[in-house]
C-alpha positions in Angstrom: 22.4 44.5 86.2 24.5 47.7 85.1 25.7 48.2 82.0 29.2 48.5 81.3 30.1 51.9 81.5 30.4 53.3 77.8 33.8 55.0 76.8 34.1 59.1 76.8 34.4 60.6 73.7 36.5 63.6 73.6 37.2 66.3 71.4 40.5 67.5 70.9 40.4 71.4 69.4 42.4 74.4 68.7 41.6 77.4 71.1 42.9 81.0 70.7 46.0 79.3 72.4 46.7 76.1 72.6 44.8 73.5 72.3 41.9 72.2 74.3 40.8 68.7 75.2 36.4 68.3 76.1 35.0 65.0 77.1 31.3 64.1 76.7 30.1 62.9 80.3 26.7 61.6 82.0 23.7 63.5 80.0 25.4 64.4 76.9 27.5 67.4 78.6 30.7 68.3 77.7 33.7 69.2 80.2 36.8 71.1 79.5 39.5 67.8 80.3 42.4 69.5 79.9 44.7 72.3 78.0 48.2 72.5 76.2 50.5 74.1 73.6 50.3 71.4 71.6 47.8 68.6 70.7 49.9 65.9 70.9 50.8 66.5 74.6 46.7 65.8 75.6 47.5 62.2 74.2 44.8 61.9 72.0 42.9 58.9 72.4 41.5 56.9 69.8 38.1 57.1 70.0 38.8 60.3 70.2 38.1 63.1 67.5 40.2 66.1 66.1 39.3 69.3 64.8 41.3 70.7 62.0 41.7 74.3 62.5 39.8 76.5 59.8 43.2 77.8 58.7 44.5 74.6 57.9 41.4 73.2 55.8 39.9 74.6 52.5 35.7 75.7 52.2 34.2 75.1 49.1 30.3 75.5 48.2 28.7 75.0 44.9 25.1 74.4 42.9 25.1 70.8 41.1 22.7 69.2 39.0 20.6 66.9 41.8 19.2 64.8 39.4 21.5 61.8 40.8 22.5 62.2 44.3 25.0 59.3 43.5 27.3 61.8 41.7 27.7 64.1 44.0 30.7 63.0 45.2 32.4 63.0 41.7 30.6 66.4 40.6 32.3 67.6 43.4 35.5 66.2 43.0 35.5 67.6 39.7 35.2 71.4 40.9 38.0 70.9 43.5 39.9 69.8 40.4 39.0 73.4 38.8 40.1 74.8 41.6 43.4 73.4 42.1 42.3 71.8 45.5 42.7 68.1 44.3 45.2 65.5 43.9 46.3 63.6 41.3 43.7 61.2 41.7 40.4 61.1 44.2 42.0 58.6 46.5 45.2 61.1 47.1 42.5 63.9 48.0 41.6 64.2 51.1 38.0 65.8 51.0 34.1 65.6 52.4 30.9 67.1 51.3 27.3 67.3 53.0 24.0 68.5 51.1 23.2 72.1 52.7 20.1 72.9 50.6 18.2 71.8 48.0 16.4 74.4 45.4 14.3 72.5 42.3 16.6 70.4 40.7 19.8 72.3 41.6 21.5 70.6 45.1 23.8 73.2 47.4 26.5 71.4 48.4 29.3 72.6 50.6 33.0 70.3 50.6 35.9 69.9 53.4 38.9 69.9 51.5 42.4 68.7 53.5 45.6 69.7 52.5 47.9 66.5 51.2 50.5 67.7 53.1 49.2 68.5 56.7 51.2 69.0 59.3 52.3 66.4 62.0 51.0 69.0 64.5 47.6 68.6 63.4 46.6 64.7 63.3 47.6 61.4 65.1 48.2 58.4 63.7 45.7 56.4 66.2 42.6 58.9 65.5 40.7 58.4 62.3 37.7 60.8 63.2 38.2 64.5 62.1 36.1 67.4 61.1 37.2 70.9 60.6 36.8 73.1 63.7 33.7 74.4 62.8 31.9 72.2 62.1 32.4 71.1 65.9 30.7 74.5 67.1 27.4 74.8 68.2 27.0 77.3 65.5 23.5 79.8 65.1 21.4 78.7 62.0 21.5 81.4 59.2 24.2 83.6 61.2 27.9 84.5 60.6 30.0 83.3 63.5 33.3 84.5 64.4 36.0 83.3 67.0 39.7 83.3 67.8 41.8 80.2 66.8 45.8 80.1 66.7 46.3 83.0 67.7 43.8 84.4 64.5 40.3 84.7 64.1 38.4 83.0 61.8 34.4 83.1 60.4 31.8 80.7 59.6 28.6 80.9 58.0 25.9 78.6 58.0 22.0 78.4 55.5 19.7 77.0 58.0 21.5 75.0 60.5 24.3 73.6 58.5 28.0 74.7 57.8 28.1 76.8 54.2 31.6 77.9 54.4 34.3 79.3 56.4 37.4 81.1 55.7 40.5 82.6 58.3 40.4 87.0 58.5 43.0 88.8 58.3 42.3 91.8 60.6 43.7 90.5 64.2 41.3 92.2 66.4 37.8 92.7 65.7 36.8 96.0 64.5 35.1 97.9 61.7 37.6 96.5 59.0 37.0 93.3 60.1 33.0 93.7 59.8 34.3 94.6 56.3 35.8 91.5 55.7 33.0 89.7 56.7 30.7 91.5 54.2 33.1 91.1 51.5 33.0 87.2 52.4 29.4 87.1 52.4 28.7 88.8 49.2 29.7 86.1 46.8 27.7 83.9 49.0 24.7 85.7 48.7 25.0 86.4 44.7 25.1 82.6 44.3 22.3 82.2 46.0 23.4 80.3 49.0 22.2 82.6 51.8 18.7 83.3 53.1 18.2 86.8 54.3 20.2 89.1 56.4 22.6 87.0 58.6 23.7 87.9 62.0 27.0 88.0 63.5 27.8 86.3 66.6 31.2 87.5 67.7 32.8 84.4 70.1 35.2 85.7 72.6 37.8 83.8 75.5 38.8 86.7 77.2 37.0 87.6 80.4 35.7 91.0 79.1 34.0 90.9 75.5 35.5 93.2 72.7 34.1 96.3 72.1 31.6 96.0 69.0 29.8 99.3 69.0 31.2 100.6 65.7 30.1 97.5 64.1 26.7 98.4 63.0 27.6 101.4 61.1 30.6 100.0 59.6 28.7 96.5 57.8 25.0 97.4 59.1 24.8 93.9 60.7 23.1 92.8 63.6 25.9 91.5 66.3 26.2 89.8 69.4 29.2 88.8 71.7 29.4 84.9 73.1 31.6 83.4 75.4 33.5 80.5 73.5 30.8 77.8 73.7 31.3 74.2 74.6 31.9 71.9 71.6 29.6 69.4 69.7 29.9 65.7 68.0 29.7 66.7 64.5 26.7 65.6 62.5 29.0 64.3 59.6 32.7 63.8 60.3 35.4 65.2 58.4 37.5 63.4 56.0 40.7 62.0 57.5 44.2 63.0 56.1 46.2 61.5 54.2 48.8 60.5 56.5 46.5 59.0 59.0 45.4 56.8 55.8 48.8 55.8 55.0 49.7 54.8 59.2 46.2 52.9 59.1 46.9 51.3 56.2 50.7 50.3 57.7 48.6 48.8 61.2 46.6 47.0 58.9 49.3 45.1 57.0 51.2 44.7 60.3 48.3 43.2 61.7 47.8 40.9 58.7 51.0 40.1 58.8 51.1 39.5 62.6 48.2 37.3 62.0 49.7 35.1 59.2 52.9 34.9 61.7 50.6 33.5 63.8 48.9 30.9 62.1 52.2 29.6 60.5 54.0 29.2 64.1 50.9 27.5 65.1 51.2 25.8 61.8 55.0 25.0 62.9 54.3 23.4 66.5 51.2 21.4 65.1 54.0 20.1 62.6 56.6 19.7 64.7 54.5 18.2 67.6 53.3 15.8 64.8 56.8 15.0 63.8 57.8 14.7 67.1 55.2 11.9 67.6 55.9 9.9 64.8 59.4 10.1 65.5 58.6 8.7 69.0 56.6 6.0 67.1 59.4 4.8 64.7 61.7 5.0 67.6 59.5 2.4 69.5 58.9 0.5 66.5 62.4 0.4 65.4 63.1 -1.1 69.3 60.6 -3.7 68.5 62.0 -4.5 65.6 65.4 -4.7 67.1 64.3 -7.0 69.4 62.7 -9.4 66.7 65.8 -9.6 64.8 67.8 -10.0 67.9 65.6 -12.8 68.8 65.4 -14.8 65.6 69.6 -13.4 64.6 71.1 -17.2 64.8 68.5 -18.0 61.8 69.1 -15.1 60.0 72.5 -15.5 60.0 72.6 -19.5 59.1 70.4 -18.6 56.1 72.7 -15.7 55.4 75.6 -18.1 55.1 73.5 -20.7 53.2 73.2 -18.0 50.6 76.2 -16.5 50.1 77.5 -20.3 49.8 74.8 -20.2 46.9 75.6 -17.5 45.0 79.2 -17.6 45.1 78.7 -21.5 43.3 76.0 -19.9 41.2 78.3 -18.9 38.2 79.7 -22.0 37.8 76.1 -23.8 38.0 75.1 -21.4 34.7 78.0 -22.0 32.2 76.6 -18.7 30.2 76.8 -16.5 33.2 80.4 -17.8 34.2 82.8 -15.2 33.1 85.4 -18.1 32.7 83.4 -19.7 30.9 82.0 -16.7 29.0 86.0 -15.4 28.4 87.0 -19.2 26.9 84.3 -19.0 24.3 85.5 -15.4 23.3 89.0 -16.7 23.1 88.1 -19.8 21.1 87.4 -17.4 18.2 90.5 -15.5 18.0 92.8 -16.7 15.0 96.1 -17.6 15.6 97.4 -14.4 14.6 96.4 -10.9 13.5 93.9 -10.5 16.4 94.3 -9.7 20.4 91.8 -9.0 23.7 93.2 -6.0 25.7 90.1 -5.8 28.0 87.4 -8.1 29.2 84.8 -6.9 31.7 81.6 -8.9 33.3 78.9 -8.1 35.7 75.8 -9.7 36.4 74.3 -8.7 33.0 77.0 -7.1 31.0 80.0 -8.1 28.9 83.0 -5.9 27.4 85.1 -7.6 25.1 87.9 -4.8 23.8 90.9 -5.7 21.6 93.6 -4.6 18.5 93.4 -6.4 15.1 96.1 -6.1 12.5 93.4 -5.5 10.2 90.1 -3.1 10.1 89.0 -6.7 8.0 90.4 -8.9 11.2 88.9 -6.6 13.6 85.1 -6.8 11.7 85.7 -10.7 11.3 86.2 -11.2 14.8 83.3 -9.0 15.6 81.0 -10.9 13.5 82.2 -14.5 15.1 81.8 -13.1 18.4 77.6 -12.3 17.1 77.2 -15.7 15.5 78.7 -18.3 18.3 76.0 -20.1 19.6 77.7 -20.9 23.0 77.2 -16.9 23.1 73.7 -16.7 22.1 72.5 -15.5 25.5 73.8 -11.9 25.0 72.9 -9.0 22.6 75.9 -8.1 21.0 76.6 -4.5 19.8 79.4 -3.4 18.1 81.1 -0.2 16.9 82.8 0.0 13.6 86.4 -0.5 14.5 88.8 2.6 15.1 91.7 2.6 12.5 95.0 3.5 14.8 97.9 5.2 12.9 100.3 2.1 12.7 97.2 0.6 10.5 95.9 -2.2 12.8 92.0 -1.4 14.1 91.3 -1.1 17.6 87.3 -2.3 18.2 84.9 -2.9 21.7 82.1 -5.4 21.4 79.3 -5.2 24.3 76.8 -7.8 25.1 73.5 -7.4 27.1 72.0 -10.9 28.2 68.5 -11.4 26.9 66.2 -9.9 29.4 68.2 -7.6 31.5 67.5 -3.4 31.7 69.5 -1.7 29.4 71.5 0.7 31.8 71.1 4.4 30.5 74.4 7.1 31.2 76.6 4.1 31.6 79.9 5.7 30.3 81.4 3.7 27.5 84.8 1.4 28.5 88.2 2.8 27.7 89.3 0.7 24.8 93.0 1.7 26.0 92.8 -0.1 29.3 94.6 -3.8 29.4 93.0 -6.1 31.1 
């Protein structure tokens, strides 16, 4: 059985014009897959990976303490912040760092520093590898290498096989002043301590015809060699990605959460609705069952119906203290002959509202205490409110009673004392 063909990784990187897309084939080889003006217009891929141009990144190398390898990454954090390379904070910085060397207990260290605000031109938001261009070279170990980018040329150096720094020249062309500016790069390099020996120059052209570098030996003493522009490499350690590709990764990942959680819930939904839509089905049927029954067994139903409204409308009169005759005639026994009217009487089930005018506040208590101590009335709690004086001197009062057992009814509004009955 064959395995499934592998995906191609490509490289997308600047070139002295343009920009330049390589894809790794059978065997490890790369191939030149394409050219344009701008990266965006070879459709990066995203498996893909893109080198930042050395003229839009930032080379720093420094000696730290490599007692604790765990620190390097804040050690070097902290010297980008001497610099004025870092952010506010380490997770707005935008920055890598490999060991180069290692010399007793001193660590060389070389950092990839991006700028916060790199521009749109160079980085998609569906690529998260990058490195900076040249690191992607196939550079010479202890040598200087220079080549054409953006229309510039720029210079690395590496200490054994590994990237040490790099930096964009100023001279356009290459020449004895640029050999120059290639000492005067190496120099502080090889004060510190972070070069081995003599390094050599390789000088990478694209041209057809390789520039003239006869006048570089006497002008830096170097050794140099001209190279056609090699083929890319996968870089042994990535690059750090920018900032923006961090914030549009972080956006797909909410959306994707959030697409996610929209799914579940509509799930969620149709697994409730379905469920509702079942059980509504079932009551439905049961509800035509039951309709059925009752329509079956209705004659009964309603003969017993009849049978007990006949009942309770004769059931007042059975229970002389529930009868609101009755219940009204004992009230009105216990009014004198004068001095002392009912304006209201009200009876349900449970409750009675005796409301009324006395001459006197005297009449209107006397009454109220009568109404308390009648026997033929002892199956309700009476409660009463001190009579309200009126302005013509007579007392207007309301006397409730509660037969014994029944729920006290809570935020039943009191009876208007005004209303005649």
């Amino acid at each position: 059985m064959k395995n499934p063909r592998q995906p191609r990784r490509a490289i997308y990187r600047p070139a002295a014009a343009g920009w330049q897309k390589w894809e790794q084939g059978e065997g490890e080889a790369w191939t030149l897959a394409g050219e344009a003006a701008e990266m965006a217009d070879l459709k990066p891929a995203p498996d893909g990976l893109i080198a930042v141009p050395v003229r839009r990144a930032f080379s720093l190398a420094v000696w730290v303490p490599a007692d604790d390898p765990a620190l390097f990454a804040d050690l070097v954090f902290t010297q980008l912040e001497l610099r004025g390379l870092a952010g506010r904070t380490r997770e707005t910085t935008s920055f890598s760092w490999q060991e180069v060397a290692r010399e007793g207990n001193e660590a060389l260290l070389h950092a990839v520093v991006l700028p916060a605000n790199l521009a749109p031109q160079y980085w998609h938001g569906d690529v998260t590898s990058y490195a900076v261009s040249a690191a992607c070279l196939p550079l010479a170990p202890d040598a200087v290498s220079v080549w054409e980018e953006e229309g510039g040329w720029v210079a690395a150096v590496t200490r054994g096989d590994k990237l040490l720094h790099f930096q964009p020249l100023t001279e356009k062309t290459p020449s004895p002043a640029m050999a120059l500016e290639i000492w005067l790069m190496i120099a502080p390099l090889d004060a510190g301590r972070m070069l081995t020996g003599s390094a050599r120059i390789d000088v990478y052209h694209q041209r057809d015809q390789a520039p003239d570098l006869s006048d570089w030996r006497s002008a830096g003493g170097f050794e140099v060699t001209a190279q056609k522009f090699p083929a890319p490499v996968w870089p042994a350690v990535e690059g750090c990605t920018p900032l923006p590709v961090q914030e549009v990764q972080r956006t797909k990942e909410t959306g994707a959460r959030r697409q996610k959680i929209a799914l579940f819930a509509a799930a969620a939904y149709f697994l409730v609705v379905l469920a509702l839509a079942a059980n509504t089905l079932w009551l439905w049927w049961r509800a035509e069952s039951l309709r059925k029954a009752i329509a079956a067994e209705s004659g009964e139903v309603e003969a017993v119906r009849a049978a007990m409204q006949r009942w309770n409308a004769i059931e007042p009169a059975l229970n002389p203290p529930a009868y609101p005759l009755e219940v009204l005639y004992q009230a009105a026994r216990l009014l004198p002959k004068d001095g002392v009217r009912l304006t209201l009487f009200q009876m349900n089930l449970d409750r009675v509202v005796l409301a009324g005018e006395a001459s006197t506040l005297q009449a209107a208590q006397r009454f109220q205490e009568d109404v308390r101590k009648n026997p033929d009335l002892a199956g309700y709690d009476w409660t009463m409110e001190n009579p309200r004086p009126l302005p013509t001197g007579s007392a207007r009062f309301q006397i409730d009673g509660l037969r014994h057992g029944a729920a006290t009814e809570t935020g039943e509004e009191a009876i208007d004392e005004g209303t005649d009955s």
